[in-house]
C-alpha positions as CSV (number, residue, x, y, z in Angstrom):
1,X,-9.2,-3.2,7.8
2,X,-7.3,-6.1,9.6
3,X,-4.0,-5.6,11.2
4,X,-1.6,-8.6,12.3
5,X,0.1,-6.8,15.1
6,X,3.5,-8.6,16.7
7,X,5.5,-6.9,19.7
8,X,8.8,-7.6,18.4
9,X,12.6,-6.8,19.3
10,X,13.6,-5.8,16.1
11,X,11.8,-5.9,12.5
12,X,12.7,-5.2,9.1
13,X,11.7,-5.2,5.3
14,X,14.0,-5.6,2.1
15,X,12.6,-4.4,-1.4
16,X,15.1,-6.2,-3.7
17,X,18.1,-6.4,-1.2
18,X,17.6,-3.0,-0.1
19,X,16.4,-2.5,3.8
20,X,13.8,0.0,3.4
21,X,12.8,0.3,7.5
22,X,14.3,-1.2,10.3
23,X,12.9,-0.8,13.6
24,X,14.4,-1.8,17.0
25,X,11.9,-2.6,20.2
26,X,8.5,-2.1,19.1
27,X,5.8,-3.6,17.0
28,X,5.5,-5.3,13.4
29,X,2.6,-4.4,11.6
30,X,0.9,-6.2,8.6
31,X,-2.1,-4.0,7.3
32,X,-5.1,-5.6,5.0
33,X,-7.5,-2.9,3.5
34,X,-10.6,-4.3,2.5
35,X,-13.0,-3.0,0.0
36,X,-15.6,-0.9,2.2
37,X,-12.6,0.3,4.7
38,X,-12.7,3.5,5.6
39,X,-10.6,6.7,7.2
40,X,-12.5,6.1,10.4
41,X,-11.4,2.6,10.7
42,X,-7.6,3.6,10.1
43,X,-8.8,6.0,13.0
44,X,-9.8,3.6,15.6
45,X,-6.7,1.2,14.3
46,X,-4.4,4.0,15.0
47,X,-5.4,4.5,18.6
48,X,-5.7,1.0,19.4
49,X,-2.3,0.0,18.1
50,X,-0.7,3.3,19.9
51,X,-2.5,2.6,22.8
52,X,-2.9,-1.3,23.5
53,X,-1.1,-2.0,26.8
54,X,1.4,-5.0,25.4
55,X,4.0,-4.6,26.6
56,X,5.7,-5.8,29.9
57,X,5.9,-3.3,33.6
58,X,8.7,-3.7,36.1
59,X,7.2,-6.6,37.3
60,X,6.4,-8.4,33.9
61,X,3.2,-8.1,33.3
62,X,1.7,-6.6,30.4
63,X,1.0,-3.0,31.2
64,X,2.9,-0.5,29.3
65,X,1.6,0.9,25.8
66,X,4.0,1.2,23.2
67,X,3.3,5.5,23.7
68,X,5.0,4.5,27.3
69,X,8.2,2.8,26.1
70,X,8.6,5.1,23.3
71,X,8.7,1.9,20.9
72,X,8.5,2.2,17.2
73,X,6.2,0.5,14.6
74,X,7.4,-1.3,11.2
75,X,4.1,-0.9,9.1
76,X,4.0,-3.4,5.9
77,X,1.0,-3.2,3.7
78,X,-0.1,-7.2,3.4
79,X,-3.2,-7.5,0.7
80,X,-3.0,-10.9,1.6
81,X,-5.1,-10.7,4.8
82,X,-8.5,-9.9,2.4
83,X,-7.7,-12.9,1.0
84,X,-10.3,-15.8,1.2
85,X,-9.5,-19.4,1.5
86,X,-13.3,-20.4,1.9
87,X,-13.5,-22.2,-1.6
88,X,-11.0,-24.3,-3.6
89,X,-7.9,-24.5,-3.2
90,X,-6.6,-20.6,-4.6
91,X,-7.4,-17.7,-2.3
92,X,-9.8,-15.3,-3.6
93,X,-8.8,-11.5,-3.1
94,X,-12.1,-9.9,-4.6
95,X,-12.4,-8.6,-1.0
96,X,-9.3,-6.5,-1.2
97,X,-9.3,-3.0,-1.9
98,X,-8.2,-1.6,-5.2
99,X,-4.4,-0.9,-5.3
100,X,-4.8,3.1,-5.0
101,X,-7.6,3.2,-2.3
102,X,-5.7,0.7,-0.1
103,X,-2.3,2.7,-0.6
104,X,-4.3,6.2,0.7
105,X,-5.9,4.6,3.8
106,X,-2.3,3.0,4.7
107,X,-0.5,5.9,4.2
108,X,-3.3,7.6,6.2
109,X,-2.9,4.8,9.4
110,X,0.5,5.2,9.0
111,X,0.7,9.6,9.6
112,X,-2.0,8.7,12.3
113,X,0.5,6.7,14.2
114,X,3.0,9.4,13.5
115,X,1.0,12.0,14.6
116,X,0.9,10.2,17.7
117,X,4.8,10.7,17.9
118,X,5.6,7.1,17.2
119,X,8.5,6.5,14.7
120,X,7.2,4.5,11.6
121,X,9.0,2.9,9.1
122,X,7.5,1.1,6.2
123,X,7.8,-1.2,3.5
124,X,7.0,0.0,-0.4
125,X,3.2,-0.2,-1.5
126,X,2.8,-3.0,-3.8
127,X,6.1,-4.4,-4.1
128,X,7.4,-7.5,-3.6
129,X,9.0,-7.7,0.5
130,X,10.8,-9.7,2.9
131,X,9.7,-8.8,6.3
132,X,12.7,-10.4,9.0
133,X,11.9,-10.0,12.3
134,X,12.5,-11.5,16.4
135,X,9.0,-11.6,17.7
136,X,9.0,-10.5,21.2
137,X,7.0,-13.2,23.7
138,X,5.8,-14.1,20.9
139,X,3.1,-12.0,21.0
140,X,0.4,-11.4,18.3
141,X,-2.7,-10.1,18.0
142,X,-5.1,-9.6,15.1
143,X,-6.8,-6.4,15.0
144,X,-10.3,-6.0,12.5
145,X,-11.5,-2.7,12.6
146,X,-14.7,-3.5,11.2
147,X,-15.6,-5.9,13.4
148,X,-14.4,-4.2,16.6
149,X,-16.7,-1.1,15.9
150,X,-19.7,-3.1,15.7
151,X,-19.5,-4.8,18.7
152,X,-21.9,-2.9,21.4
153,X,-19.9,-2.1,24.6
């Protein structure tokens, strides 16, 4: 599971014209499920993302999580980041998760968050979005779940 993660002033998504979440200060989120992704990953994804400390203290530096500022999360499902541009010129998506797995474990990261009393908007599963938003430094990190675990600390 990867996770492009942007601390952002304001973000939203349109579905044909129609805003369908709109966040203020907070952070954009653009989630790739993979194919071997699990409920455990959307686990340790949810606690990082509620808990990273990205945002800026009374004196500037980053220090505050987004628990502490009571920020809000615009969630976007983004098949795009299993994508592989290895060979050719066309990405290849075989690593992508089918269409009905994926949408379960998003909707699962995404009632984590909530369950962490963060507001979360979203975009709609599978369809085709415009994501507008004012990214906040910028910062942006990318998050792989995966790969994160497996590291020995």
């Amino acid at each position: 599971m990867k996770v492009v993660l942007q601390r952002v002033k304001e973000a939203s998504v349109k579905v044909q014209d129609k805003v369908t979440g709109k966040i203020k200060r907070g952070v954009c989120l653009l989630v790739g499920i993979e194919k071997g992704d699990s409920e455990k990953d959307a686990q340790y994804l949810a606690q990082k993302i509620v808990e990273l400390r990205i945002f800026p203290d009374k004196e500037g530096k980053m220090n505050l999580s987004l628990l502490e500022i009571k920020g809000k999360v615009l969630a976007v499902s983004q098949f795009t980041l299993a994508g592989s541009l290895r060979k050719g010129r066309r990405p290849s998506f075989d690593r992508a998760e089918n269409p009905e797995r994926a949408e379960r474990l998003f909707d699962y990261l995404v009632g984590l968050i909530r369950q962490r009393g963060i507001k979360v908007e979203t975009g709609i599963f599978r369809a085709l979005m415009e994501v507008y938003l004012i990214n906040d430094g910028p910062v942006t990190f990318i998050l792989e779940a995966r790969k994160a675990q497996d590291v020995k600390h």
